[in-house]
N, C-alpha and C positions, 0 to 999 in steps of 0.2 A: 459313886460315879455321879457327877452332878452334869444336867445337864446345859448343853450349851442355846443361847439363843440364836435364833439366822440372825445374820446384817444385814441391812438394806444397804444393794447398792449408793454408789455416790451420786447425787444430781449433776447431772451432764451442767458439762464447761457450756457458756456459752462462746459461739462460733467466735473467734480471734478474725480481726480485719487483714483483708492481705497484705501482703508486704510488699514492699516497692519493687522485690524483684521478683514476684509472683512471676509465672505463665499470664500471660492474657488469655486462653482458649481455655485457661481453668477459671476465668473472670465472669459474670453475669454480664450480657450484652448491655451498655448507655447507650444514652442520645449520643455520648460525640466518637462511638465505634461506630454506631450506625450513619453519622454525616461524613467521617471518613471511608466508609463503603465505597468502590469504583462506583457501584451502580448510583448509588447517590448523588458523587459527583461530576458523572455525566449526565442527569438525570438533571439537576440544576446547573449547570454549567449549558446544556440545551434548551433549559428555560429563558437563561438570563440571553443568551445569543440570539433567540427566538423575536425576545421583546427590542433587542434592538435593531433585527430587520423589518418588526410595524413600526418603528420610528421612521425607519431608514424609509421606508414606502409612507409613511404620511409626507414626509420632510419632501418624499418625488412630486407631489403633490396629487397622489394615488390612494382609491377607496382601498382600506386592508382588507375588506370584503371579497371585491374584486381578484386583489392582486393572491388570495389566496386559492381561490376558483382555479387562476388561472397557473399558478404553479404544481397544486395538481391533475390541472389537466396536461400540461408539459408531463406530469411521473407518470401518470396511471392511467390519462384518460385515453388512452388507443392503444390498441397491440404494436404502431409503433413504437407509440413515446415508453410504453416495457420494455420492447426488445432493446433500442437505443441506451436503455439508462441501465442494463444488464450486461450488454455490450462494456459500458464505461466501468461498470463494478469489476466484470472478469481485468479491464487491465490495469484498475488500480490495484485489483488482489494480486495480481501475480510479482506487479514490484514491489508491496508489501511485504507479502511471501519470503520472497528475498532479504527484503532489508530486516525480517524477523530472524531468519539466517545467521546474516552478518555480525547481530547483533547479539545473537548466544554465544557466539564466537568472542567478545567484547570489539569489535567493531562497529562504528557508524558507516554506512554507504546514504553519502548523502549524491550521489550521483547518476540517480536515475533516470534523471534527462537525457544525458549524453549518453547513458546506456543503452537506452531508447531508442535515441535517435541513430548509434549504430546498428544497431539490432534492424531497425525499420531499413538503413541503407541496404543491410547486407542481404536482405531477404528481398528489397526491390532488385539489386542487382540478379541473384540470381533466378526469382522467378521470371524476369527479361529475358535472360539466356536460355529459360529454357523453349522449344515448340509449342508454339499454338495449340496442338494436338495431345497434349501431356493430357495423359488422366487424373482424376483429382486424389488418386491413390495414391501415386508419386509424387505429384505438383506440391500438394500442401503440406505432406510431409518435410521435402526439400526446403519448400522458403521458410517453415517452422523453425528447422534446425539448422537454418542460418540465420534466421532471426536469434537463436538461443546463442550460437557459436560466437556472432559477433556483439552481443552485448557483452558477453564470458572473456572476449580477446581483449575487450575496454575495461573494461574492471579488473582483469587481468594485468595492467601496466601498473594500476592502482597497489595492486595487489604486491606485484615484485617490489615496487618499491616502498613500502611496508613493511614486508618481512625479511628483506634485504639489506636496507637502508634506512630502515625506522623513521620514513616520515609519517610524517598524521596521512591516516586515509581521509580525513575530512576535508582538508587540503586539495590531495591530490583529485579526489573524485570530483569536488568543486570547482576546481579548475577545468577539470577535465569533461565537466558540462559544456560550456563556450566551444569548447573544440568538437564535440559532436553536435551542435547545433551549427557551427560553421561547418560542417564536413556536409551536412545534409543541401545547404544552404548552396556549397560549391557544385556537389553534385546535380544539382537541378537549375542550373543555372549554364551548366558547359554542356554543347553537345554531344562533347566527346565524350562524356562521361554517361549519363543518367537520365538527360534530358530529351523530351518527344522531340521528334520532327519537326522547325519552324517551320510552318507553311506559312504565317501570316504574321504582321505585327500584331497581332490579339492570341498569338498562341503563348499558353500560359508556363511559366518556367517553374515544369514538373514535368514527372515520367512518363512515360507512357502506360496505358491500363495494365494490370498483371493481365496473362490469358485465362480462360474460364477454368482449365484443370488448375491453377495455380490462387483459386478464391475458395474464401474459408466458405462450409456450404451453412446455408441456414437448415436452424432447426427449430423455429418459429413459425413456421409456414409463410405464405409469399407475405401476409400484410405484417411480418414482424423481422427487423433486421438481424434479427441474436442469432449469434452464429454459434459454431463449435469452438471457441475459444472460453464459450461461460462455463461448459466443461471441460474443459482442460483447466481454468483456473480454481474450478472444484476442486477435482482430480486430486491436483497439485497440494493444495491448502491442505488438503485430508492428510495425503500423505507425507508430504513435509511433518505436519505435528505430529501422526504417530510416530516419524523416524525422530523428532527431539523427544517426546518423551516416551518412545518404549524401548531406544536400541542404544547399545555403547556406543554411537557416533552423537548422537544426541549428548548423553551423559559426557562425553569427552569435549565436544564444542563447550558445554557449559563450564566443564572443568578449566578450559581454558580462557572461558570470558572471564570468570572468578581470579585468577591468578595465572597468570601464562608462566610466572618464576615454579611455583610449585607443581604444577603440571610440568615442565620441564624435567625437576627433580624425580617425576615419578614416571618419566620415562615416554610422556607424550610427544607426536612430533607438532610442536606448538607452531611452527612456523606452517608446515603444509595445512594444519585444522582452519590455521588466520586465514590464509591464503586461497584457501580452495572454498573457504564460507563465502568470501568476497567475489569471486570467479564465481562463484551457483550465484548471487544476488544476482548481480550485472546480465549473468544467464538467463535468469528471469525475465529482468528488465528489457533484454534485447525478443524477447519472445514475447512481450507486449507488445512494442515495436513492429515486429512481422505482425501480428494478429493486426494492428494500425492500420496497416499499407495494405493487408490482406483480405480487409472489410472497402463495402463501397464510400467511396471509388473506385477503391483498386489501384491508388496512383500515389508515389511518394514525392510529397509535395510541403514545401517552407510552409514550417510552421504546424506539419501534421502531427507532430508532439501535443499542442495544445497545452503546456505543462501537467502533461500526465504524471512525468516521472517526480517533482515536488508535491503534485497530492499525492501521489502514491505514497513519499517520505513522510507524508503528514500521517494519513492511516497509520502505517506502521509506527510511529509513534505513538499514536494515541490506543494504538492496539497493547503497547507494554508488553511485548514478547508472547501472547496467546493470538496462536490461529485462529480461534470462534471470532475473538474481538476484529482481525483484519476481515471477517468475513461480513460481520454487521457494520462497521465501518465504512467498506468498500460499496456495502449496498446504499448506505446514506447518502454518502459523499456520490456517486453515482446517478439516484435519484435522482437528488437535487441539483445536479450538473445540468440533467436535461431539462428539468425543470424551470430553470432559469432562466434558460433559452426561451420557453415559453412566456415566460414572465413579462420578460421586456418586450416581446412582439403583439402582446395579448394584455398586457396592460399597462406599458410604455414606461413600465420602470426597468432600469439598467441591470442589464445579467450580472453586473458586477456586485449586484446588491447579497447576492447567493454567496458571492467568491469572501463578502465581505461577514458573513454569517460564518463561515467556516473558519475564516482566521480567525473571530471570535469565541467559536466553539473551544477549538484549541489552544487558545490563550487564558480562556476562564480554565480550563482541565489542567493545566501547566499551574498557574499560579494556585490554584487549591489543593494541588499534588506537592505544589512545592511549601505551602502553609499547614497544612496535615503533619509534612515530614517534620516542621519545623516544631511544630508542637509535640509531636510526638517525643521528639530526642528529647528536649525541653522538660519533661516529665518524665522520661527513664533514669 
């Protein structure tokens, strides 16, 4: 019997390089996973926008010292300028909200203005009609959900003729901006319709105050104007995203922004999922609108949009389909609204310097989102 001797195992391979169609999440992180990061590229995309509003403010021919004092004292420096620029976040989150909606569904609603602006008519209308006496249990309920009904009834036309008639809702709801900016416009303008009482040639062509049961109530106490709309568009944000990502309505909208042909085949109803995403957007949007008219003044008055409903399409853009993102969004763009305001009275550069920071914002995150993609394909 002779005996045998052990083998030594074989020397381990060295590791082989991945291959081009590797997983990436089986990949060790680089520098240029890490520059493609969202965070990254808001992160520098808010830097570069940054450096050219101290241009923009040297160019006023303003210290950037100053002018930066005085922008945060416009965000942060008083319990008003919080409640105000919390105020503006709740109603850029809620037409985000929306347009995040739409946009699972494979829709654009770029028509937030004029959803707004009916939303704001139909909730001045009926908190007019209602008694002086209305308690605020009833009142703000009522104009709430005529603020929601008539943004929903606008986006609604949008909507038929979409999944009807197959035009672009980009179109329709774009157009359909002009017309609820004149509709508000008429309104406050005819006696007949919406407008106070002339007493005088200086009486201003706008409504009359809502009554006290029909004003949203604060919840800032008296030196802070933030009302119950910054919770409601909590509320809303919360529950919108667990219903996209925990429930089969979620799953099915997405099913249908993916392929509305193969969701069809498998038996979705493609047309109500389009149609009714667009109908909730506009809903939204028109429930911004009430909260508008339903904060002081209290009066719906040309040009109380403020183009809320176009920043609000900007958020949600820049959100990419995640609720957290329209939530930190909504509070920036917010912020800096009232901020700006501050800016130009405090240290004589023009509030449009903020408006002009934000397009920048957005235009560095577009072009780097759209450089990223390009490189990416480029190398798969």
């Amino acid at each position: 019997m002779t005996a045998t001797t052990p083998t030594s195992p074989p020397p381990p391979s060295p590791p082989s390089p991945p291959s081009a169609g590797a997983r990436p999440w089986l990949l060790p992180p680089s520098l240029s996973d890490l520059a493609r990061h969202p965070v990254t590229v808001a992160v520098l995309a808010a830097l570069g926008a940054f450096g050219v509003g101290v241009l923009l403010v040297v160019a006023a021919g303003a210290d950037p010292a100053t002018a930066w004092a005085a922008l945060d004292e416009g965000m942060f420096g008083s319990a008003y300028a919080v409640g105000s620029s919390l105020n503006s976040a709740a109603v850029l989150a809620l037409i985000a909200t929306g347009f995040t909606v739409a946009h699972r569904a494979g829709l654009v609603n770029v028509g937030g203005e004029g959803q707004l602006c009916a939303g704001g008519t139909a909730a001045a209308a009926v908190g007019l009609a209602l008694p002086g006496s209305v308690p605020g249990a009833v009142g703000v309920p009522l104009v709430l959900v005529a603020g929601f009904l008539g943004g929903a009834a606008w986006a609604g036309v949008a909507a038929w003729l979409t999944v009807r008639r197959g035009t672009s809702e980009v179109i329709t709801t774009l157009l359909l901006n002009f017309v609820g900016v004149g509709l508000v416009a008429v309104c406050v303008h005819e006696e007949g319709l919406l407008r106070q009482p002339v007493t005088s040639s200086e009486t201003l062509p706008q409504s009359a105050p809502l009554p006290a049961g029909a004003q949203l109530p604060l919840i800032g106490g008296p030196e802070s104007p933030a009302t119950v709309v910054v919770v409601i568009a909590a509320v809303l944000a919360v529950g919108v995203g667990l219903v996209l990502r925990h429930t089969g309505t979620g799953v099915r909208l997405g099913a249908v922004g993916h392929s509305p042909a193969a969701s069809a085949r498998l038996g979705l109803p493609v047309a109500r999922l389009k149609g009714g995403s667009l109908v909730f957007a506009g809903g939204l949007a028109g429930l911004a609108g009430a909260a508008l008219v339903a904060t002081a003044p209290y009066v719906l008055a040309e040009n109380f949009s403020s183009g809320y409903g176009f920043s609000g399409l900007v958020v949600g853009l820049l959100a990419r389909g995640s609720l957290t993102a329209v939530a930190a969004a909504s509070l920036l763009f917010g912020f800096l609204t009232s901020g700006g305001i501050n800016l130009q009275l405090a240290a004589q550069v023009p509030a449009q310097t903020v408006q002009i920071v934000q397009s920048l914002l957005v235009l560095f995150i577009a072009a780097a989102m759209l450089i990223t993609h390009r490189r990416t394909r480029s190398t798969a």
